[in-house]
C-alpha positions in Angstrom: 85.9 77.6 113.3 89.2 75.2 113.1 90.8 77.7 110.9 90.4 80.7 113.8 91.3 77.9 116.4 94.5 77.6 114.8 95.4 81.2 114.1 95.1 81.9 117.4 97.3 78.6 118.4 99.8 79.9 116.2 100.1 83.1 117.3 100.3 82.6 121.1 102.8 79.5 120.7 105.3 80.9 118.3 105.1 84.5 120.4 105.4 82.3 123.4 108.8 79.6 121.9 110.3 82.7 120.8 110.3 85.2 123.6 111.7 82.3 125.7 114.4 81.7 123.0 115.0 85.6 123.2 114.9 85.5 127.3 117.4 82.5 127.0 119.7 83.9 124.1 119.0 87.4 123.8 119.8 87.9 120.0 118.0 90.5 117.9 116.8 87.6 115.1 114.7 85.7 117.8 112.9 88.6 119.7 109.5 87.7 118.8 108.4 91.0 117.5 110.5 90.0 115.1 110.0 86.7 113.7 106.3 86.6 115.0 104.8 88.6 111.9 106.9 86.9 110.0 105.8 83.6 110.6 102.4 84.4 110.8 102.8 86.5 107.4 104.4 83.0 105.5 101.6 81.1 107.1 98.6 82.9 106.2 100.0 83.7 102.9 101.3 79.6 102.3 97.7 78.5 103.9 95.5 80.6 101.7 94.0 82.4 104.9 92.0 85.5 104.6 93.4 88.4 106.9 89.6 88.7 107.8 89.5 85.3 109.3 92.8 85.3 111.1 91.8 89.0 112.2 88.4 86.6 113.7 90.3 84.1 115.3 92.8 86.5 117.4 90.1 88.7 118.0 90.4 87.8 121.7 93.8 89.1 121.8 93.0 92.4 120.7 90.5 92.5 123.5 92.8 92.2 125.9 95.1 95.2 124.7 92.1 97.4 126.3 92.9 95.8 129.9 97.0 95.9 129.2 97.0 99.4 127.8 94.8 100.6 131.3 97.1 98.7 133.3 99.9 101.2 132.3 98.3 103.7 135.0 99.4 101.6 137.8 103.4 102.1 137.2 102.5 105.4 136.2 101.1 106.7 139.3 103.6 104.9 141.6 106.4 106.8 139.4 104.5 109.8 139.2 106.8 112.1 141.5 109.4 110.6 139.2 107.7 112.3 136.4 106.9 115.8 137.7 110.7 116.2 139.0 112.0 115.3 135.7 109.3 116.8 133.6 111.7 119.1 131.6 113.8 116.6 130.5 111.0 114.5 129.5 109.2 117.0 127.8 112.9 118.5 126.1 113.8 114.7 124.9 110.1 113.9 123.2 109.6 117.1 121.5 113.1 116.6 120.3 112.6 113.1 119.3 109.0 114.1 118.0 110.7 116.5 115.4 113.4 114.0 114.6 111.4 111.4 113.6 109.3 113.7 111.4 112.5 115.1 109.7 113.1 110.9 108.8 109.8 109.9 107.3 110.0 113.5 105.2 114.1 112.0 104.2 113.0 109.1 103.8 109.9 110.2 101.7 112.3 112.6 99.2 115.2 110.3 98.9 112.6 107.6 97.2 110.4 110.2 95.3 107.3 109.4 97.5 104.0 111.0 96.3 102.4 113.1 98.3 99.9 110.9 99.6 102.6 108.5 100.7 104.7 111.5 101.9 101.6 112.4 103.8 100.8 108.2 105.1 104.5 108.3 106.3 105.3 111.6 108.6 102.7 109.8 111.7 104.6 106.8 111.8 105.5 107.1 115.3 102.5 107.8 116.8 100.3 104.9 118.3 98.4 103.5 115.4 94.6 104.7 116.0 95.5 108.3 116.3 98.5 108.0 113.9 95.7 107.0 111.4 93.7 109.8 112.3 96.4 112.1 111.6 97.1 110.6 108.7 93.5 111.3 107.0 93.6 114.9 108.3 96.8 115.6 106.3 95.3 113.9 103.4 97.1 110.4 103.3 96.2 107.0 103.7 95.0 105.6 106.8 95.5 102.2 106.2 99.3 102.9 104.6 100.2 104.6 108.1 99.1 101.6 110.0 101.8 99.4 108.3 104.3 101.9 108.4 103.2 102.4 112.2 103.6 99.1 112.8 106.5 98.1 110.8 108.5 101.1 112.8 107.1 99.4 116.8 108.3 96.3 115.6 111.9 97.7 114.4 112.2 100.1 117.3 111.5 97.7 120.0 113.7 95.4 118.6 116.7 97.9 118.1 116.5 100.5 120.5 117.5 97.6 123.4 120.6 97.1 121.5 121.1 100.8 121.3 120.9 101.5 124.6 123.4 98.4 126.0 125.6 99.4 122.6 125.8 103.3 124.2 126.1 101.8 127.9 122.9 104.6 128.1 121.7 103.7 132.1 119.3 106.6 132.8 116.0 105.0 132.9 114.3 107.9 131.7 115.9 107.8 128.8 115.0 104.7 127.9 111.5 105.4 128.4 111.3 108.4 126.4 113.5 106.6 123.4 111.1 103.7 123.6 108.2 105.8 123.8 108.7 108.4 121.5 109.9 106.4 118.7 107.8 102.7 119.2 104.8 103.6 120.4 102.6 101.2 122.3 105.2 97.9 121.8 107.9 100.4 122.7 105.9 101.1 125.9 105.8 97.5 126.6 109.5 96.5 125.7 110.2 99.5 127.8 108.0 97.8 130.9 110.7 94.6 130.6 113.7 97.0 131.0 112.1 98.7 134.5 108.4 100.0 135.9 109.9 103.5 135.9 111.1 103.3 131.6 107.7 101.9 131.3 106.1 104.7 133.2 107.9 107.3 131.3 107.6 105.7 127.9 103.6 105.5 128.7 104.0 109.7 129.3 106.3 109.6 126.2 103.7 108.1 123.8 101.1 110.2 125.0 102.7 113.1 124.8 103.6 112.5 121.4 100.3 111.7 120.3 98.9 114.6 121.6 101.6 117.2 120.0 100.6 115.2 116.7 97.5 115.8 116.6 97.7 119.8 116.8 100.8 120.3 115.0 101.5 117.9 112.4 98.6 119.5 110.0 100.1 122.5 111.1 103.7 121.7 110.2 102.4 120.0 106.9 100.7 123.0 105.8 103.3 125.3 106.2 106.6 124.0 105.6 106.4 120.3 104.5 104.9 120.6 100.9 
């Protein structure tokens, strides 16, 4: 019981020091997407602590990503004229960044001399992880591998595409939702929330979207071109 006491304390207090140390100095290395799973990796792996039991201990937290991820419909409705007048553009800048990101993971995937499995575990990686996982079986790769590499690219794309978008002086809010969402998934959606309710509405679109062109025609696109 102390052990999942204590998991949990970490968790909440090192997210919590440094996401004010990120308000406060806003430098890449102390967003706490960043450093967060980084602590809690050197901890568990320093303390000897089963994933199973920390997974037990912050089980509350994953409870209330049920509650946060329904809350999302509130901006979205209020910005839902938003939306429908700019639908093409949405619609033009996922599908674009939708086939972007699938030409990366099958780079990525050559230039190391991935097997097809991994090949296979890589290409969902944008995709919010449940369904990203289920993608990932249906092309024959491994559910658990996507996950990380799912989770690996939220944590990178959150943690970049800010810097991208004050680096490019890019203002348009719906196209920071549609970066965020596209590319990062739920934690996208929710860095995209900090920037304004309207990126957060569109990046909530965004990663929907996404998912739901993934599901039809990734198999597709792995059967018949990606080999």
């Amino acid at each position: 019981m102390a052990i999942k006491v204590v998991c949990l304390m970490f968790t909440v207090v090192s997210y919590w020091v440094f996401k004010k140390l990120y308000a406060k100095y806003k430098k890449v290395f102390m967003s706490p997407l960043l450093v967060t799973p980084v602590l809690l990796s050197a901890f568990l792996l320093g303390e000897n602590i089963p994933y199973k039991d920390y997974q037990k201990g912050t089980a509350v937290l994953t409870d209330l990503l049920q509650p946060a991820i329904v809350a999302f419909a509130v901006p979205l409705y209020r910005n839902f004229n938003v939306i429908r007048k700019n639908a093409a553009e949405i619609l033009i800048g996922i599908a674009a960044g939708w086939m972007m990101a699938i030409f990366v993971s099958s780079s990525i995937a050559a230039l190391f001399h991935f097997n097809k499995s991994l090949v296979h575990s890589l290409i969902p990686f944008t995709i919010t992880t449940p369904i990203a996982m289920g993608v990932s079986e249906k092309i024959g790769g491994v559910p658990s591998v996507t996950a990380v590499f799912v989770i690996i690219n939220a944590i990178i794309g959150s943690t970049v595409a800010p810097w991208i978008i004050k680096s490019l002086r890019i203002k348009n809010e719906i196209a920071h939702g549609v970066l965020l969402g596209t590319h990062a998934n739920g934690i996208g959606t929710s860095k995209a929330f900090e920037l304004s309710s309207k990126s957060g509405a569109i990046s909530s679109v965004s990663m929907i979207i996404v998912a739901a062109i993934s599901i039809f025609a990734t198999p597709w696109m792995v059967s018949h071109i990606i080999h």
